[in-house]
Residue frames as a rotation matrix with the C-alpha (Angstrom) as fourth column:
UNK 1
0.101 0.475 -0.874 105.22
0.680 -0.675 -0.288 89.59
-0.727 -0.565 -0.391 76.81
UNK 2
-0.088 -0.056 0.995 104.36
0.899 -0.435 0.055 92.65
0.430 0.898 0.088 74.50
UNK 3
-0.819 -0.558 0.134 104.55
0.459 -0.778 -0.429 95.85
0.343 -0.290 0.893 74.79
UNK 4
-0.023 0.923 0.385 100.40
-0.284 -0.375 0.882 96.35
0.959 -0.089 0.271 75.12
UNK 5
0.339 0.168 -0.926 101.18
0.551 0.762 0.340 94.53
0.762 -0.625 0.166 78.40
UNK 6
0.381 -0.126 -0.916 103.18
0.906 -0.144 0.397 96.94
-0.182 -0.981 0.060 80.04
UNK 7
0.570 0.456 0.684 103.72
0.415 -0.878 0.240 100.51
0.709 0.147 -0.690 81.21
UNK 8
-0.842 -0.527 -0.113 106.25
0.387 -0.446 -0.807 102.98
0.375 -0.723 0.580 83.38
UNK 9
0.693 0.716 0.081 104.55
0.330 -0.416 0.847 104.48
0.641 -0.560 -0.525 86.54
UNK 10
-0.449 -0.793 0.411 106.09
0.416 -0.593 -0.689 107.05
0.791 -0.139 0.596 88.06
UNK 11
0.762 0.579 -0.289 105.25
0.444 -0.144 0.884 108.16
0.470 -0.803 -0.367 91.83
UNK 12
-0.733 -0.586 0.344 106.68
0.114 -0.605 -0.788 111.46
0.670 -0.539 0.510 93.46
UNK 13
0.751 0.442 -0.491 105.01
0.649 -0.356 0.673 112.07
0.123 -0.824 -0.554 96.90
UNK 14
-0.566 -0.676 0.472 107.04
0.329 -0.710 -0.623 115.46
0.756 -0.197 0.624 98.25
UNK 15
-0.489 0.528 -0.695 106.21
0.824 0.019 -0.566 117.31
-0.286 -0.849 -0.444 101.52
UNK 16
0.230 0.896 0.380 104.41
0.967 -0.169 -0.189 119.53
-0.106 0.411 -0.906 99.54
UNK 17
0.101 -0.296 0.950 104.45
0.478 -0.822 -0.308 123.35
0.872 0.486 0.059 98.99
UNK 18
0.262 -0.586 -0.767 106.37
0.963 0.204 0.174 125.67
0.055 -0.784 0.618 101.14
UNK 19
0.834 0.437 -0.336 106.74
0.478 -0.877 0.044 128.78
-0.275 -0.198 -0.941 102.08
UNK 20
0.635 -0.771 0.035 110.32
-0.520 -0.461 -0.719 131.06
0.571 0.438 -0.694 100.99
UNK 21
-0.193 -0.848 0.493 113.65
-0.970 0.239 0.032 129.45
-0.145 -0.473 -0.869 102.28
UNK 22
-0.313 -0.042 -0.949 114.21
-0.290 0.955 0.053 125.68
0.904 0.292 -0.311 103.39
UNK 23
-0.634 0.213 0.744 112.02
-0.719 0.193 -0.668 125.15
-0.286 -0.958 0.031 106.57
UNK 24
-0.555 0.716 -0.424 109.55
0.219 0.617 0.756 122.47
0.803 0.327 -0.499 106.41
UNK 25
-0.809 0.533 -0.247 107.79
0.001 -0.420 -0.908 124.68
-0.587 -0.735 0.339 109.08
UNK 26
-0.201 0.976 0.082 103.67
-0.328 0.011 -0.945 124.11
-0.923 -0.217 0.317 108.40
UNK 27
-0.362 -0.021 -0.932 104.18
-0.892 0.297 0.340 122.00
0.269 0.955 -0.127 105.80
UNK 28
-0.547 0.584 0.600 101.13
-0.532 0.311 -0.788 119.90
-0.647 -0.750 0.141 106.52
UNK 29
0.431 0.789 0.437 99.96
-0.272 0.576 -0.771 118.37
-0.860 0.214 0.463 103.16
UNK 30
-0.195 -0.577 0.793 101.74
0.440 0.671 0.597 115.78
-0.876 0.466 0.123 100.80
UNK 31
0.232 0.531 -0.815 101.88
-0.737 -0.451 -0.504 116.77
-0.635 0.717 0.287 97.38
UNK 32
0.329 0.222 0.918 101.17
-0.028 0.974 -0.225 113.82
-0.944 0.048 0.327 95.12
UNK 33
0.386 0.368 -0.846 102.17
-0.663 -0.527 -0.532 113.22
-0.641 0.766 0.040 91.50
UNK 34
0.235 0.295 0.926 101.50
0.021 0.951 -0.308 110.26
-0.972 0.092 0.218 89.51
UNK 35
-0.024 -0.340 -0.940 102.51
-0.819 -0.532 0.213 109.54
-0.573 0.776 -0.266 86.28
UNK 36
0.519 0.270 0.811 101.62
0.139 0.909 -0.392 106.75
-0.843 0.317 0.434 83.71
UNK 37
0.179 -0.339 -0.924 103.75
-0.924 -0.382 -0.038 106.76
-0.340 0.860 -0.381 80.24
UNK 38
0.794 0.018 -0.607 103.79
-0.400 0.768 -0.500 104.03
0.458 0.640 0.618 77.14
UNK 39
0.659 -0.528 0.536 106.49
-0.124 0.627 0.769 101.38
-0.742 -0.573 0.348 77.95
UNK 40
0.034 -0.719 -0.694 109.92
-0.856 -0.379 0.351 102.48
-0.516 0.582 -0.629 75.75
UNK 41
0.892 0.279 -0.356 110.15
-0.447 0.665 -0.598 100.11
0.070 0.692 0.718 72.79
UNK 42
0.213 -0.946 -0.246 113.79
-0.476 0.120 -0.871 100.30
0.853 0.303 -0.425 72.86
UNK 43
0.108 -0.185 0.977 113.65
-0.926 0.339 0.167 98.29
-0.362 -0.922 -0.135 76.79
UNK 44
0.650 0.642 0.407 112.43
-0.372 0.735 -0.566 95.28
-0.663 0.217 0.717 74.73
UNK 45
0.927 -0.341 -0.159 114.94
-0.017 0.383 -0.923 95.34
0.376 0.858 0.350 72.26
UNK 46
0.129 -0.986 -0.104 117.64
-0.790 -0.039 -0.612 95.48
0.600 0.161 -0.784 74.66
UNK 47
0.444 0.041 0.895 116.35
-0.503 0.838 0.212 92.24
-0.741 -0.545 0.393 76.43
UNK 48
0.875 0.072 0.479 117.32
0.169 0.882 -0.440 90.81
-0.454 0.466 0.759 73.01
UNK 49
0.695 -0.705 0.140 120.31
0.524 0.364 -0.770 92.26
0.492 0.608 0.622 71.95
UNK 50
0.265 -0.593 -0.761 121.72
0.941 -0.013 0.338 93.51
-0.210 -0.805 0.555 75.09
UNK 51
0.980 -0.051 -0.194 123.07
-0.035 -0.996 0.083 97.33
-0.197 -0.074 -0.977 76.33
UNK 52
0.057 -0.995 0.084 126.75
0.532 -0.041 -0.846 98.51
0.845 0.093 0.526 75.67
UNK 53
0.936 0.286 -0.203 128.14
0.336 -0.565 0.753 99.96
0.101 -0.774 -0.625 79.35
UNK 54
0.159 -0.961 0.227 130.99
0.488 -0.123 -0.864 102.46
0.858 0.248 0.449 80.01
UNK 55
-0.284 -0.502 -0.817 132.73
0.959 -0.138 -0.248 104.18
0.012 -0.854 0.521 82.51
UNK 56
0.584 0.355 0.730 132.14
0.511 -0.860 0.010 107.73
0.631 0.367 -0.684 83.39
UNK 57
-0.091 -0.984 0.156 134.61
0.651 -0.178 -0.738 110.01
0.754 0.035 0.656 84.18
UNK 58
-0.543 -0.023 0.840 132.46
-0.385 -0.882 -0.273 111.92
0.747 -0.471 0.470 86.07
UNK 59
-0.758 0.266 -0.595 131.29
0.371 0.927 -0.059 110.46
0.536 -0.266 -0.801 89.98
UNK 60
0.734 0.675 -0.081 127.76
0.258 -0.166 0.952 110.15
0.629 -0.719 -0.295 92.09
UNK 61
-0.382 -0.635 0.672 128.55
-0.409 -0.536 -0.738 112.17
0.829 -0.557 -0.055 94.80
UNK 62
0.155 0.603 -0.782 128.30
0.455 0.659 0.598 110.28
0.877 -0.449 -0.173 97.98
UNK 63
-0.461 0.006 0.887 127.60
-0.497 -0.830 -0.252 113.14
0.735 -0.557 0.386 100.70
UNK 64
-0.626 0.106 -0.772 127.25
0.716 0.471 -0.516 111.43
0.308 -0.876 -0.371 104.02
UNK 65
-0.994 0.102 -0.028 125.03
-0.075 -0.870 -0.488 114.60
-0.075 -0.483 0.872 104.70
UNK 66
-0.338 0.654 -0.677 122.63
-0.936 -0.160 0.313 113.61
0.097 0.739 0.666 102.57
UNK 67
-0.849 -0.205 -0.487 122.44
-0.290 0.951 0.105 110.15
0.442 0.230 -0.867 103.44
UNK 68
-0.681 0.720 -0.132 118.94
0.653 0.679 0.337 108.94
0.333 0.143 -0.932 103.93
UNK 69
-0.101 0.643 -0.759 116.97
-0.199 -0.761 -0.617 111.92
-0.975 0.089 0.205 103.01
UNK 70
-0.213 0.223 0.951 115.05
0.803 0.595 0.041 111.15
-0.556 0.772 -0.306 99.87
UNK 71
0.357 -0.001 -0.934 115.08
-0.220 -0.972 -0.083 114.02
-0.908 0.235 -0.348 97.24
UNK 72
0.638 0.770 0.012 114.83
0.091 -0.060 -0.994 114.75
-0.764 0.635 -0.108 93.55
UNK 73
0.464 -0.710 -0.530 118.48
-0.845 -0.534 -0.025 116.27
-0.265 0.459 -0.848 92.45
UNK 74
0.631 -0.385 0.674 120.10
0.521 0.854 0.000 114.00
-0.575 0.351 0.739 90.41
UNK 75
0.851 -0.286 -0.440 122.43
-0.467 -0.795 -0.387 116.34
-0.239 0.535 -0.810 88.99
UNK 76
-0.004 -0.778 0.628 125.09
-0.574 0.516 0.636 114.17
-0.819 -0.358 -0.448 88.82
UNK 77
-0.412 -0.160 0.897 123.41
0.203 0.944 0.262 112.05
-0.888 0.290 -0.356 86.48
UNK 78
0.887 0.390 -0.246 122.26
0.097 -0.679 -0.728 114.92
-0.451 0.622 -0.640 84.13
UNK 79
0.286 -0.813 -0.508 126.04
-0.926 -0.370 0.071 115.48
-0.245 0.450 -0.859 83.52
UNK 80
-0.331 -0.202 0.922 126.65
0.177 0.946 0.272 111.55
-0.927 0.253 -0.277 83.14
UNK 81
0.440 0.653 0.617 123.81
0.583 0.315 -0.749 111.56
-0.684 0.689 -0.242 80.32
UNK 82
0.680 -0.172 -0.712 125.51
-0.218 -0.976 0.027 114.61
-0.700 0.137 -0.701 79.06
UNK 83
-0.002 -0.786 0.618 129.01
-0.404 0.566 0.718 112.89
-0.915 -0.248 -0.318 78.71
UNK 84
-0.211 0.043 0.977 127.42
0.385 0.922 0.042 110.07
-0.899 0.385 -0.211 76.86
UNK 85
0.484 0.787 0.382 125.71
0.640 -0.021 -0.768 112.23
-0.597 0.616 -0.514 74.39
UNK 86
0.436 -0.735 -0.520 128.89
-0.533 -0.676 0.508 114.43
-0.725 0.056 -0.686 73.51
């Protein structure tokens, strides 16, 4: 397989735009948003010479509050990426 073969696709569907605060009062139309982008070169080259993986010091928060409600914040893994790049 080459790389002309394949492609990332990215699909956010959200309940769309909202008025001030955090109601989802008359929020009545999906907002859609598709994305298509080249397919990283650097995926390919770690099928062949493999990733290096460490610990992080810093954990996914696992908020039972949050549990199955789908949503966007990944902050957690902004400071991971951080970390790594330090």
């Amino acid at each position: 397989m080459n790389k002309k073969d394949l492609a990332v696709i990215k699909i956010i569907i959200s309940r769309g735009e909202g008025g001030r605060g955090y109601s989802i009062a008359g929020l009545n139309k999906a907002t859609v948003i598709i994305s298509l982008t080249d397919y990283p070169v650097i995926y390919l080259n770690q099928q062949q010479t493999g990733i290096n993986l460490a610990l992080s010091k810093i954990p996914v928060n696992s908020n039972c509050y949050l549990a199955g409600i789908k949503h966007l914040n990944r902050l957690e893994q902004i400071l991971i990426k951080q970390q790594i790049e330090c």
